[in-house]
N, C-alpha and C positions, 0 to 999 in steps of 0.2 A: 488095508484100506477100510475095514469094517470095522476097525479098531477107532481108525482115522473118525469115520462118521458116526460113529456113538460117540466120540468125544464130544463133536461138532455140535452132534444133536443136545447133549447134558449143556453142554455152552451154551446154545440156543435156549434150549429149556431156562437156563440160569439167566441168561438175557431176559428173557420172557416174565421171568417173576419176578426181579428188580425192577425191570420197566413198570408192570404193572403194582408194584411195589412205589416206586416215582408218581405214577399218575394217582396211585390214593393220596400220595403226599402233598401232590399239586393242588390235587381236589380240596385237600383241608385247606392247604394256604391263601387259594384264592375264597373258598368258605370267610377264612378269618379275617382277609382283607375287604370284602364285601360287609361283613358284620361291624369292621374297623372304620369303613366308610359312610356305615348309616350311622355308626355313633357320631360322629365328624358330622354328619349331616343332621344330626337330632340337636346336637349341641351350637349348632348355626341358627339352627329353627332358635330356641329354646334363647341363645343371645340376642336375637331379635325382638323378640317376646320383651325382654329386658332393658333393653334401647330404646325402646316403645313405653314401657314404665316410666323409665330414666328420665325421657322425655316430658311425657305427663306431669311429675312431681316436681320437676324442674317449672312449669307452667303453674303448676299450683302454688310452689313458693312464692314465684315473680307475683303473684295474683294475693299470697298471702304479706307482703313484704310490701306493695299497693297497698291494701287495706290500711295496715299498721301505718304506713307514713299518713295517709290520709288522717287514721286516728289520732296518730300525736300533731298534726298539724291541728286538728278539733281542735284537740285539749289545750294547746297551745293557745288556741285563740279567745277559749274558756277562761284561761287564767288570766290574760290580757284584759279581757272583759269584768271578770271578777275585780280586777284590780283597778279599774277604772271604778266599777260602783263604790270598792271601799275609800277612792279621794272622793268622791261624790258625797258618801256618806260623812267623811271626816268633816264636809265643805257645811254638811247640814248641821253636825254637830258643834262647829266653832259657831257657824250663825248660831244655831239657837242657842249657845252656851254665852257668847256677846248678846243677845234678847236680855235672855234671865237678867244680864248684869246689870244692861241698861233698866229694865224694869224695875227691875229690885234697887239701883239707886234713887229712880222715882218714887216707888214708894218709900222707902229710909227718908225723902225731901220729903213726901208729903204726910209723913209721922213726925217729920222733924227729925230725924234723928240723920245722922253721918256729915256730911261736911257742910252741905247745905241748910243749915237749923233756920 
């Protein structure tokens, strides 16, 4: 029977230090899972942060891609513009270039010379 309860007891002993062997084991695991969940939780933080960028630059393009249309619509209207003073200007150049002719066959009349002598 004393034979019986020194087994019992090294069993128990042996129980004893596996178990407490298990509870350091549990203790790291749940350690590694808590440090596994704040990364999980820093990387939420951290994509929000990001989403929030995403956003902004998203708003600054729509704001830079406005500008631009507004500029090419300018410049669009600039060339329009442009292009009307140059038949403006052709319009001044035929008249005064019909002037000159007219003129200049007046005087050729009144030197006498060209068809009218």
């Amino acid at each position: 029977m004393e034979k019986t309860k020194k087994q019992l007891e090294e069993k128990i002993t042996q129980l004893e230090n596996e178990l407490s062997k298990l509870q350091g084991e549990v203790k790291q695991v749940l350690k590694d899972r808590d440090v596994r969940i704040q990364e999980v939780l820093d990387k939420d933080k951290e994509l929000g942060k990001l989403k929030v960028e995403i956003e902004t630059k998203e708003k600054q393009i729509q704001q830079l891609s406005s500008k631009f249309n507004e500029l090419a619509k300018l410049f669009d209207e600039y060339i329009k513009s442009f292009d009307d003073i140059m038949e403006v200007q052709k319009l001044f150049l035929r008249n005064n270039l019909r002037s000159q002719e007219l003129m200049q066959g007046k005087i050729n009349a009144f030197n006498g010379e060209g068809e009218n002598k």
